[in-house]
C-alpha positions, 0 to 999 in steps of 0.5 A: 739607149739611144744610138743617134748617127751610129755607123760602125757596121761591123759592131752589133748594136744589140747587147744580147740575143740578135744582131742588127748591124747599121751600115749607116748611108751605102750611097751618095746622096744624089743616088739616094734621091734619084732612087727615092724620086723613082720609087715614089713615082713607079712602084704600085703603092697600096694602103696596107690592110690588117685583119685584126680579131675580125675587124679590117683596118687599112691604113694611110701608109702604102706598102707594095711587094715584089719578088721572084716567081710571084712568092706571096707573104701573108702578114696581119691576116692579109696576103699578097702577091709579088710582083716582078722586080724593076730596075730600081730595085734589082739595082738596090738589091743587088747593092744590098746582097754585096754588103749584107753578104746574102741573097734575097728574093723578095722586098716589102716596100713602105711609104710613110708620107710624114712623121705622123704615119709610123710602125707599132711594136712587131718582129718580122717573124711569118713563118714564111721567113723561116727562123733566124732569117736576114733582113735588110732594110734601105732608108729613103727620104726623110731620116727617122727614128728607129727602135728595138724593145727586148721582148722579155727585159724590155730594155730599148735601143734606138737609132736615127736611119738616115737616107740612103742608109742600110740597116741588116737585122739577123740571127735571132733578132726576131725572136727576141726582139720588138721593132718599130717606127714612131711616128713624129711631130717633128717630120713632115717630109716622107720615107721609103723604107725597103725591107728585103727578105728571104721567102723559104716557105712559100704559101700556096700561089693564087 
């Protein structure tokens, strides 16, 4: 089912066993590209890796991670370490924590430079995270399609995440729930997604 411009942020837009709330754009424009411009320029971008059955892959998409204390978070058999917040983003978390009504202490960032780069089928479910945790997402740039697949029935909603947007995954999502960004012919402009999460269980610090 796909749910495109969706913005009732108080109705849960999964049918059973998690919820995602779509808050749809939490700015104006001109703040969403302000904030889009500053991000692309001064976050420390790195091509994400995976370790998978033993093979090292990296990929065209760029990630970066911030947060308090230095908190590392281990994903796909790699591990990295936070760095310290910057304005920008302090200023987006603190937007995110009013509407979402919780505290986060950590963001995973990802830059998708064209529709061609995307997500595959995952949960955000380290153990890291803890069971049943939030996690709120910002969209920047270009608008993209996002999916959920049920883990058992297999039944997928849809929505289009639209610059500026807010999007809070939470209560059992995770657990029964499959995610992802499919990559598109249709866009050539980038994205910036920002992930902020809540570490409860800290791997041991380098």
């Amino acid at each position: 089912m796909d749910l495109f411009n969706y913005r009732d942020e108080t109705t849960n837009i999964l049918p059973a066993h998690g919820t995602v709330n779509y808050y749809g754009p939490v700015m104006k424009q001109s703040q969403a590209n302000a904030y889009f411009d500053a991000l692309l320029n001064t976050i420390v971008w790195k091509n994400d890796e995976a370790v998978i059955m033993g093979k090292h892959f990296i990929t065209k998409r760029k990630v970066a991670w911030y947060g308090d204390d230095g908190y590392n978070y281990t994903y796909s058999n790699v591990s990295k370490q936070a760095l310290p917040w910057t304005k920008e983003l302090l200023e987006l978390k603190q937007l995110v924590e009013e509407k979402a009504g919780t505290r986060f202490n950590s963001c995973l960032l990802n830059l998708y430079h064209s529709g061609d780069e995307g997500m595959a089928w995952h949960s955000d479910s380290e153990r890291s995270l803890g069971r049943n945790t939030s996690i709120a997402s910002v969209s920047l740039g270009a608008e993209r399609k996002f999916a959920f697949k049920h883990k058992e029935n297999k039944q997928v909603i849809s929505l289009i995440l639209e610059h500026g947007s807010l999007l809070v995954m939470k209560d059992a999502t995770q657990t029964n729930w499959l995610h992802r960004l499919p990559p598109t012919k249709k866009v050539s402009r980038p994205r910036i997604n920002l992930t902020f999460r809540t570490i409860v269980e800290q791997d041991i610090k380098s």
